[in-house]
N, C-alpha and C positions, 0 to 999 in steps of 0.2 A: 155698118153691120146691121142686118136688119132680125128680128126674131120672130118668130111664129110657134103658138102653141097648139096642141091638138087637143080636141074638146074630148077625145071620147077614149082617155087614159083615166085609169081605174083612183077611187078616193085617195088619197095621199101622195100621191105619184104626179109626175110632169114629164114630158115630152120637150121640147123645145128644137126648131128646129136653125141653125144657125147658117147664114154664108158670110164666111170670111174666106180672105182675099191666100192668095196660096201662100205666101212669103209668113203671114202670121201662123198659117198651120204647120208651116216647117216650124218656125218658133216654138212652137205647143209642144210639137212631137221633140224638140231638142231637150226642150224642159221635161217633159214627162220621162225622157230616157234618164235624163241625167236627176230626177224625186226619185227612180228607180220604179215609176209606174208604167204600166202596161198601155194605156189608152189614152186619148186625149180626151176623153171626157172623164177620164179621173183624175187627170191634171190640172183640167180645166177645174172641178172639183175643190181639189185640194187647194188650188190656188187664191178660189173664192173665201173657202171657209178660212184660210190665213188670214186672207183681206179682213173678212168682217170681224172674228175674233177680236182682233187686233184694232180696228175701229170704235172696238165695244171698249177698250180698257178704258 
């Protein structure tokens, strides 16, 4: 997976632009159906902040 950001997003804000492989984006999209979320980048989202949350106990 490779990432790239874009420099000319406004203070507080981030862009990232991702390529994953298709088989994982199904994945995304199953998972986001079934948190009952709308996008894969608020899957991807929600997914993260569980992760770290939870690494923080």
């Amino acid at each position: 997976m490779v990432t790239k950001s874009r420099g000319d997003i406004k203070h507080g804000k981030s862009q990232v632009n991702w390529r994953l492989s298709t088989e994982l984006i199904e994945k995304c999209k199953a998972e986001a159906k079934r948190l009952g979320l709308s996008s894969i980048p608020m899957a991807v989202s929600y997914i993260l902040t569980q992760y770290f949350n939870k690494k923080g106990e």
